[in-house]
VONU-148898 format. One record per atom (N, C-alpha, C): residue in one letter; x, y, z. Coordinates in steps of 0.02 Angstrom, whole numbers, plus 32768, in hexadecimal, padded with zeros to 4 digits. Each point is the difference from the previous one (the first is absolute). Layout:
BEGIN
AXYZ...
END
This chain:
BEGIN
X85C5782D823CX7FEA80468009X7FF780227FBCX7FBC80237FEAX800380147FB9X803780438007X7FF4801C7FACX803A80247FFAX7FC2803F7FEEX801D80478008X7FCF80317FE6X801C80067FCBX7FDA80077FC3X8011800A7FB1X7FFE80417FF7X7FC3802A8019X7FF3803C7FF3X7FE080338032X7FFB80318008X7FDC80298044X7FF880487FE4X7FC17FFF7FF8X7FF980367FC4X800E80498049X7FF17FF5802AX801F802A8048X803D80317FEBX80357FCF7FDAX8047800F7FE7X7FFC80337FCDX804380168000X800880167FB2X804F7FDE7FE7X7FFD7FF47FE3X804D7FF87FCCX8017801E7FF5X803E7FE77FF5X804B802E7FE4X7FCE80257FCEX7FE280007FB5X7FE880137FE5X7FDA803D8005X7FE480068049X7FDD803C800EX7FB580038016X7FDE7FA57FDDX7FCF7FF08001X7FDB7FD48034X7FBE7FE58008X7FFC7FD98020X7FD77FC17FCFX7FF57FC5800FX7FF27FDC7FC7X7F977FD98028X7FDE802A7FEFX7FAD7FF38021X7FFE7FA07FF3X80187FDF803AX7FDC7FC58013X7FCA7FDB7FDAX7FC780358023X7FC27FCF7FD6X7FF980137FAFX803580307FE9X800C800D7FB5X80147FB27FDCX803B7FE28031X801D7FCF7FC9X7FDB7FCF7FF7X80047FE87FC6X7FE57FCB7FE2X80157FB48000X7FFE7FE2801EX801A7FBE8015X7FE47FD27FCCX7FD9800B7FC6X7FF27FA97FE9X802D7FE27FC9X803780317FE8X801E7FCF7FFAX803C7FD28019X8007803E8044X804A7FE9801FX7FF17FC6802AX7FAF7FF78011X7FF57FAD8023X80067FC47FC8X7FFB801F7FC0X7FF87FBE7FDCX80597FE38009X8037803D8006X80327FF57FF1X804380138041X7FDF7FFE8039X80208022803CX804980088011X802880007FC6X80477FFB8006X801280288036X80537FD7801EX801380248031X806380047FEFX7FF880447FE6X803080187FDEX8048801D803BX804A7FF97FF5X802E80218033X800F80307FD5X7FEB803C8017X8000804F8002X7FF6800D7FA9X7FD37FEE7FF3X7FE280097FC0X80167FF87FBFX80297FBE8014X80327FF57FBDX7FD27FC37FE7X7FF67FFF7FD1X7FD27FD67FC4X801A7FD07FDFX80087FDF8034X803B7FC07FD6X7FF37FCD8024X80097FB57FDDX7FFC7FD88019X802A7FE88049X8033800E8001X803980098041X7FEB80168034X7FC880337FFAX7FF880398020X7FC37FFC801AX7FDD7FD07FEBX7FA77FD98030X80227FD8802DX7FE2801C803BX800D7FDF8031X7FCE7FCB8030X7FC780037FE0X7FC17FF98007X7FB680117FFCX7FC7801A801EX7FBD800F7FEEX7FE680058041X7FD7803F7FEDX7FC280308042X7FD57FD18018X7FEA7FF88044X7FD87FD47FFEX7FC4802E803EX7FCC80028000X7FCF8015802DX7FFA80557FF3X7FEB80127FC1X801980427FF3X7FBC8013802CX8005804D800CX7FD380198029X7FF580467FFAX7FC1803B7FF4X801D802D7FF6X7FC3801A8053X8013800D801CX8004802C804CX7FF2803F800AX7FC180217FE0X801380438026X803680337FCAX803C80218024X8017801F7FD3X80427FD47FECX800C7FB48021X80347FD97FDFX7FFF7FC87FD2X80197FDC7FD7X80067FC27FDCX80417FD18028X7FE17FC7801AX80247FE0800EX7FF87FC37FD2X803C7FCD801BX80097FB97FF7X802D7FE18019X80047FCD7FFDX802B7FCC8023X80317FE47FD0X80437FFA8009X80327FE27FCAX80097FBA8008X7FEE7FDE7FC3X80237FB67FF1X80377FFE7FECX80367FE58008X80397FFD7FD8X80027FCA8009X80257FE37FB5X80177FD07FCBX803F7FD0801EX7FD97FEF802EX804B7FDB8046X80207FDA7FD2X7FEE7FEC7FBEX802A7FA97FE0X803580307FDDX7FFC80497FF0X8032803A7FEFX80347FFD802AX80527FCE8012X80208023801DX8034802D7FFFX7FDE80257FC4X802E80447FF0X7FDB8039802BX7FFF801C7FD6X7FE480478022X7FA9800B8032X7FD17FD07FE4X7FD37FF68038X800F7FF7804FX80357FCD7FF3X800E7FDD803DX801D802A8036X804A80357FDDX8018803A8013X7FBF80398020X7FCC800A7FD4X7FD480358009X7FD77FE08044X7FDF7FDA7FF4X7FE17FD6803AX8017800A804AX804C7FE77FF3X803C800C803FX7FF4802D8028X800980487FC4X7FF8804D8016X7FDC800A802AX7FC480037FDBX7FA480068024X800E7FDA8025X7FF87FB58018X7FE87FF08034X802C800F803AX805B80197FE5X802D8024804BX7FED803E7FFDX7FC4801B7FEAX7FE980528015X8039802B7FDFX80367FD17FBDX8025804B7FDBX7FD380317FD5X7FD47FE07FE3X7FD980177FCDX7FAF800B8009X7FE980348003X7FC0800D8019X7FC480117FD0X802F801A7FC8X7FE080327FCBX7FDC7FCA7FC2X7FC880207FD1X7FE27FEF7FDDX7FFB80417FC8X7FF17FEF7FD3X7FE4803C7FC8X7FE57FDD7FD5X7FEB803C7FCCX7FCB7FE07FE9X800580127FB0X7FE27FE57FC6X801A80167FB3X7FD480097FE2X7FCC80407FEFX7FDA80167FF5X7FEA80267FB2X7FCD7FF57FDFX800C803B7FC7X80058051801EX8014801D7FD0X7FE9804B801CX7FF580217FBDX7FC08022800CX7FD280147FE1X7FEA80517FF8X803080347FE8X7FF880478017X7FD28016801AX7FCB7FF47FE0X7FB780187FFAX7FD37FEB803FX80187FC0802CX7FF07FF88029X8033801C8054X801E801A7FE2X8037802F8038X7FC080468003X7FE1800B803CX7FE7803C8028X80178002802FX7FF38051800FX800D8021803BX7FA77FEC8019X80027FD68060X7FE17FF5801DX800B801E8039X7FC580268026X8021801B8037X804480218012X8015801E7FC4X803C801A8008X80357FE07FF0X7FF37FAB7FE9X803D7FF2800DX7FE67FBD7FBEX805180107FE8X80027FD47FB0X7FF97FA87FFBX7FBD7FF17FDAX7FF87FBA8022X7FFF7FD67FBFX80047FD67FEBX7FFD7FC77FD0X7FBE7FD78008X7FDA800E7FE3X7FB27FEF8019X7FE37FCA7FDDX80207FD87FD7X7FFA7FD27FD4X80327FDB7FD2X80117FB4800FX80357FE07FDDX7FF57FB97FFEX803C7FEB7FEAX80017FB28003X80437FDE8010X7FEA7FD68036X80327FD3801CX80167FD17FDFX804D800D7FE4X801D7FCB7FD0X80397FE48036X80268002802AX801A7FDD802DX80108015803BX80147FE88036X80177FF58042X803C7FF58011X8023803A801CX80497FED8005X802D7FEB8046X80217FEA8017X8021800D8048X8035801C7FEEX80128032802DX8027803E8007X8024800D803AX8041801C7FF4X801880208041X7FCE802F8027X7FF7802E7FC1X7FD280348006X7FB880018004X7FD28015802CX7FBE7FEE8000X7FE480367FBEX7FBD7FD97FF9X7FFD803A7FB8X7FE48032800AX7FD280218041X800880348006X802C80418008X80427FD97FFBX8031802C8013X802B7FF97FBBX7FDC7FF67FCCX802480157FD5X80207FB57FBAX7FFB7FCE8020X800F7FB87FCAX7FC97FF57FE8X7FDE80297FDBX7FC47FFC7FC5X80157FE07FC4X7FB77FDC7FC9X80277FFE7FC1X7FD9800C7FE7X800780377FCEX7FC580107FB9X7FFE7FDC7FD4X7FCF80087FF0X7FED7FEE7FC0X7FD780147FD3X800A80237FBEX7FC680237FC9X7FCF7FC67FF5X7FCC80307FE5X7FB27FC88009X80197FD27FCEX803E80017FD3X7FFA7FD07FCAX80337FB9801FX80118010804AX802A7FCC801AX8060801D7FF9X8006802B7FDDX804F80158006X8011802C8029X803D7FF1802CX8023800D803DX8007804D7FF7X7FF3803B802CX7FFC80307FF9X804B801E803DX8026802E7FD1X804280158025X7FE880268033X802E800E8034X7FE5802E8039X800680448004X802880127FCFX800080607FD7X7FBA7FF27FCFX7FE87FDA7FEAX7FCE80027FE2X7FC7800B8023X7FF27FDF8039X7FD37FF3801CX7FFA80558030X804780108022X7FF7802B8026X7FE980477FC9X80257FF87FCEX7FE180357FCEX7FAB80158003X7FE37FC47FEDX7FBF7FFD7FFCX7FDC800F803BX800C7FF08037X7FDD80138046X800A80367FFDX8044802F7FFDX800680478014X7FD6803F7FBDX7FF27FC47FCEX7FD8802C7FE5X7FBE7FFF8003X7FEC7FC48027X7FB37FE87FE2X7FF18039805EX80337FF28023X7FF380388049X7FF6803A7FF4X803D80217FD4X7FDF80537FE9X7FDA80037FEBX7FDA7FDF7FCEX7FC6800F7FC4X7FC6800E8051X7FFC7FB38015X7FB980038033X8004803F8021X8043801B8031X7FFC8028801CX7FE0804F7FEEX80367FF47FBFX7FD8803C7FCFX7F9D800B8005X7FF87FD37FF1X7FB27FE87FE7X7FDF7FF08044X802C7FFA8042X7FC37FF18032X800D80538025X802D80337FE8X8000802C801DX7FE180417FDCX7FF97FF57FBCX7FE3802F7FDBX7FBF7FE07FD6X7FE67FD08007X7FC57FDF7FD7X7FD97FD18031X7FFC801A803BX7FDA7FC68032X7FB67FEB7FDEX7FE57FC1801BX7FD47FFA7FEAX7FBC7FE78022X7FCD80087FF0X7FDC7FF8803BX7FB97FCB7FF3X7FE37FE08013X7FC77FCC7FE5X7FC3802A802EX7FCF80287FCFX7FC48015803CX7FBB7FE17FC9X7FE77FF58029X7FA57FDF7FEEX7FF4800E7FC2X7FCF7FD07FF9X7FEB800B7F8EX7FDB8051800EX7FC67FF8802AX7FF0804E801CX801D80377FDFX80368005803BX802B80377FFDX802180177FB3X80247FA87FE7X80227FF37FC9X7FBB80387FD7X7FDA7FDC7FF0X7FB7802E7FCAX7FFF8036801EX800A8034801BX7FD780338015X804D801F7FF3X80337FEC7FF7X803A801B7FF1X80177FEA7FB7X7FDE7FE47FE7X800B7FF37FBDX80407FC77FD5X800F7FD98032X801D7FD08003X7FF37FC07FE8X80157FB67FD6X7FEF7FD87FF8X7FE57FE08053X7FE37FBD7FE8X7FFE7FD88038X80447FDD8013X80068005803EX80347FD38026X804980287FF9X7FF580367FCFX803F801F7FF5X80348016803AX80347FEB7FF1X802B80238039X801280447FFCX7FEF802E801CX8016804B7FF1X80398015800CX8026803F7FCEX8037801A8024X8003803C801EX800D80078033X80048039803CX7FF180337FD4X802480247FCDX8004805A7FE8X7FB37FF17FE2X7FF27FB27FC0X7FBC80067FECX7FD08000801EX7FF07FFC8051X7FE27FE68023X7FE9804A8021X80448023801BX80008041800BX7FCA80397FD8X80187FE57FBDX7FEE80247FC8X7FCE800B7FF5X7FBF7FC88007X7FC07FF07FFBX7FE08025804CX801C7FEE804DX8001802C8028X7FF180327FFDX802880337FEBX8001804E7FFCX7FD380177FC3X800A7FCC7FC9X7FC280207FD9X7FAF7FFB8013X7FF07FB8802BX7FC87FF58029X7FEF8047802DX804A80018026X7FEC803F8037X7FF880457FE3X800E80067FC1X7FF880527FDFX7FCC80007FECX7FD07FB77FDFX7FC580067FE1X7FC38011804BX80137FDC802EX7FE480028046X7FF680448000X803C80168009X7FEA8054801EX7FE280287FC9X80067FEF7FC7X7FCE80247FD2X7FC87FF68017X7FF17FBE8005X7FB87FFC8006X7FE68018803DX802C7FF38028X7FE68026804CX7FF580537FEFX801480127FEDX800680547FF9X7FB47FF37FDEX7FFE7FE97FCAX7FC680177FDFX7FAF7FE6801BX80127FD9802AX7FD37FEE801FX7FF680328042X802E80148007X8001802E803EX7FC180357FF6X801780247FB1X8000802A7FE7X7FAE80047FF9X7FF17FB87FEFX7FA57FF9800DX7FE680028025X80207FC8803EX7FDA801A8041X7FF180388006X803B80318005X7FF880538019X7FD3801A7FD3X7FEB7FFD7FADX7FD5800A7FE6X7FBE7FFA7FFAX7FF37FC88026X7FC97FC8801AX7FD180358042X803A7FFF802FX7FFA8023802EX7FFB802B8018X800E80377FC0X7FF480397FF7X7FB180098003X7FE17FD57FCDX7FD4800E7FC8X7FBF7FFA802BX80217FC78042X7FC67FE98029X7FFC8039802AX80328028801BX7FFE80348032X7FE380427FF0X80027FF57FAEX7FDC80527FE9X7FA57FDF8011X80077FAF7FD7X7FBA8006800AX7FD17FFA8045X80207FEF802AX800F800C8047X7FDC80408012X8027803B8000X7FEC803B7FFAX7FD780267FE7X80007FF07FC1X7FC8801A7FD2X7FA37FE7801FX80127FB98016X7FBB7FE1802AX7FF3803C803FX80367FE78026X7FE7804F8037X7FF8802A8004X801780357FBFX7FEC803F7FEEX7FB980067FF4X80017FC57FD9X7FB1800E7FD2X7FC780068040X80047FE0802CX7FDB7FE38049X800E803E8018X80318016801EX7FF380478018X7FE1804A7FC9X80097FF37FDAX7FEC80267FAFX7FBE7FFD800BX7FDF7FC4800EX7FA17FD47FE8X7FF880208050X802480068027X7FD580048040X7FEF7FC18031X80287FCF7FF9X80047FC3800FX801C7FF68050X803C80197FE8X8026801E8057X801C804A7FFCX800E7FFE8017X802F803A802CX804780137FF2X801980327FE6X804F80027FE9X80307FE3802DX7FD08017804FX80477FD3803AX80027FB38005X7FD77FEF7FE0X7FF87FBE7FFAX80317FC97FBFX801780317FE7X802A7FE57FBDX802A7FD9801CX8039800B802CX80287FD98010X7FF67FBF8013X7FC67FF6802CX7FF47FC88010X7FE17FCC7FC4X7FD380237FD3X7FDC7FDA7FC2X80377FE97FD4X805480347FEDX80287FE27FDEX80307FCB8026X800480048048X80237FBC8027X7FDB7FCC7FE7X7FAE800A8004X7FC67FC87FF8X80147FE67FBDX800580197FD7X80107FE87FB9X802D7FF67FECX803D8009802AX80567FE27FF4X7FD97FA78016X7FEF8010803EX7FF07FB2801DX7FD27FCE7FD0X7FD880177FE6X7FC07FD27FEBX7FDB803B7FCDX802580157FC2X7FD280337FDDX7FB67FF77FE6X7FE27FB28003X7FB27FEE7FF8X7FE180108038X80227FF48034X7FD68015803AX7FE8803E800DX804F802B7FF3X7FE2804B7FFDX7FDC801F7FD2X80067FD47FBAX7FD180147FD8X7FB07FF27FFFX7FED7FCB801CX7FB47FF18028X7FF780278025X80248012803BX7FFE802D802BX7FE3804C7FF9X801680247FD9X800980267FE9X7FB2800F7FC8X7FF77FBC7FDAX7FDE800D7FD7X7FB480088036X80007FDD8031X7FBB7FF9801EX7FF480448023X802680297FF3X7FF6803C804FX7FDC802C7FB6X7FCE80318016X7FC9801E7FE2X803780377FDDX7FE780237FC7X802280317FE2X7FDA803D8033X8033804C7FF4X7FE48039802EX7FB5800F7FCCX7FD5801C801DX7FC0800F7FD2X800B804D7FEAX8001800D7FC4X7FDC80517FEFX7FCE80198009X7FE780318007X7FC5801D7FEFX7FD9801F7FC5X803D7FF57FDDX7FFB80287FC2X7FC47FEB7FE0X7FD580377FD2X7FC87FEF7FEEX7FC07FE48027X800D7FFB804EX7FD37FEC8016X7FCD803D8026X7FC67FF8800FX7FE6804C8016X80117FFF802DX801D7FE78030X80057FFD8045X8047801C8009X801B80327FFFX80548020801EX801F7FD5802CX803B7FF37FE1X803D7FD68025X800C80198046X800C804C8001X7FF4802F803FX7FEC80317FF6X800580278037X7FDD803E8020X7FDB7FFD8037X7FFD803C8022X7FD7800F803FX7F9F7FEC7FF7X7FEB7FFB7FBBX7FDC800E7FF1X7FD97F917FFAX802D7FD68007X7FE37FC87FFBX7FE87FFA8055X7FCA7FDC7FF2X7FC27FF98030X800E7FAF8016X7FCA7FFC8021X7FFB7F99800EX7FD57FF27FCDX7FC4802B7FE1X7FCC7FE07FDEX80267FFF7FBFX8031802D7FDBX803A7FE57FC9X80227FB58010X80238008803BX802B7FEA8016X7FEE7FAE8009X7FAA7FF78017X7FED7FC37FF6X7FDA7FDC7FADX801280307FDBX7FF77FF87FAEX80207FEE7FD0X80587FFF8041X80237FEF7FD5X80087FAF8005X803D7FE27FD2X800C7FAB800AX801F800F803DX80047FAD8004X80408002802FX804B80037FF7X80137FE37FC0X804580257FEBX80038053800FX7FD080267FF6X801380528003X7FEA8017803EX7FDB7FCD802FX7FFB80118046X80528004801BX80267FD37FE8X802B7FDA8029X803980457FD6X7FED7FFB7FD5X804C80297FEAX7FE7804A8010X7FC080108009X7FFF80618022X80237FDC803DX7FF17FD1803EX800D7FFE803FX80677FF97FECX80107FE27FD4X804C7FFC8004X802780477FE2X7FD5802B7FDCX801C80307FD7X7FE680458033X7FCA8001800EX7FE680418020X7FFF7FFB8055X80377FD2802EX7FD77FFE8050X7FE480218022X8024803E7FEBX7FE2801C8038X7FAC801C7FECX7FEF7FFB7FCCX7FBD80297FEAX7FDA7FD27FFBX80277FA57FFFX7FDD7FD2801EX7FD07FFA804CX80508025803AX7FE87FFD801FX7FB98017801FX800D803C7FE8X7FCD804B7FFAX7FB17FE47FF1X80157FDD7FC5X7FA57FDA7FD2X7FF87FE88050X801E7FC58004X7FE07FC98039X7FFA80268057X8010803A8002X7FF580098043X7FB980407FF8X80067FF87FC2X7FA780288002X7FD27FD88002X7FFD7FBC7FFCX7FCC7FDE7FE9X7FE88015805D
END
């Protein structure tokens, strides 16, 4: 029955958990020792890992022991196979820098497997063995030292410096290298200065439209005046000619331009009015000043045409 070496699931006495597909196995296959409770001595091999396996979130293997040993192999063997002894651990470098906070929770994300131990103790529960990257045995006030600090620092830094990965896009338009990881307040920072430049510009753009819109509404007006001014339409008619030209101001301006100006008389021999115009005037004149005595004078219109 193999033994579990590691279950990154766990955490250790230490505080940590040790990431599975982190460890590095090539050189512990060249050399698969199988150590009793991590003592480094010849006495103390009891045999070698055989069928290592890494599973998901466990490392297993299967124990050989050194049966022609009938010292202490033979004793250990005994154990395990009467179900006294269940436990395995494992003897690892440890590497500060590779100690993060993952999901909340403090993980060992990269190492190397220097031996395999059998244990009372399983090694998730605490029969670990360190080791500094240079191979020397690391004390366990040492080790717990370093976790409880390398835990505050992250905590510090994942609670006041979060960080965030957004698009090269975004990254450029916020002024950021490529691929950069941002920190929350600088990220903020660029934010609020984006959104203050925004509303500047919105205001001042505002500020045109309404200027824009002004400029079109005087000239708007000024068109329909002139048209009722020329004699074109009718003062009651304004409202509708300035709706016409909110909608489509070319249209009303064609519109507008095609309808005849009112005619004067001025200078002409023929009197604009009076009792005194005839039909034989009256047919002397154009037809622009036919049309504008009949719109300006009716009733003396009427008067001409019911003498004929």
């Amino acid at each position: 029955m193999p033994f579990v070496l590691n279950d990154d699931n766990y955490v250790n006495t230490y505080g940590f958990s040790v990431l599975t597909s982190g460890i590095d196995l090539s050189a512990f296959e060249d050399n698969p020792v199988m150590l009793e409770s991590h003592r480094n001595d010849a006495d103390y091999t009891i045999g070698r890992w055989i069928n290592l396996t890494a599973e998901e979130s466990r490392l297993l293997a299967d124990p050989e022991f050194d049966e022609e040993d009938e010292g202490r192999a033979r004793k250990v063997k005994s154990k395990v196979d009467r179900g006294f002894i269940k436990g395995a651990s494992i003897g690892i470098t440890f590497d500060p820098d590779k100690l993060l906070l993952v999901a909340g929770r403090l993980m060992l994300t990269a190492c190397r497997l220097l031996e395999a131990s059998i244990v009372p103790v399983p090694s998730n529960s605490g029969a670990i063995r360190l080791f500094s990257v240079e191979g020397k045995p690391l004390e366990d006030a040492e080790v717990r030292e370093m976790c409880l600090s390398i835990q505050n620092v992250q905590n510090v830094k994942n609670h006041k410096m979060k960080k965030f990965t957004i698009s090269l896009a975004a990254l450029a338009a916020l002024g950021f290298e490529d691929s950069e990881q941002v920190e929350e307040t600088k990220l903020s920072s660029k934010i609020e200065a984006l959104a203050a430049a925004n509303a500047s510009l919105s205001a001042k753009l505002k500020e045109m439209n309404d200027a824009a819109e002004a400029a079109l509404a005087a000239k708007r007006t000024a068109m329909v005046d002139n048209a009722i001014k020329d004699g074109r339409i009718t003062a009651d008619k304004k409202e509708a000619f300035l709706k016409l030209a909110t909608a489509d101001f070319a249209l009303a301006e064609t519109t507008l331009s095609a309808l005849p100006k009112k005619q004067s008389f001025a200078g002409s021999e023929q009197p604009a009015q009076g009792e005194d115009m005839t039909m034989e005037k009256f047919q002397k004149l154009s037809v622009a000043e036919q049309l504008a005595f009949k719109n300006d004078q009716p009733e003396l219109y009427k008067k001409l045409i019911n003498k004929k």
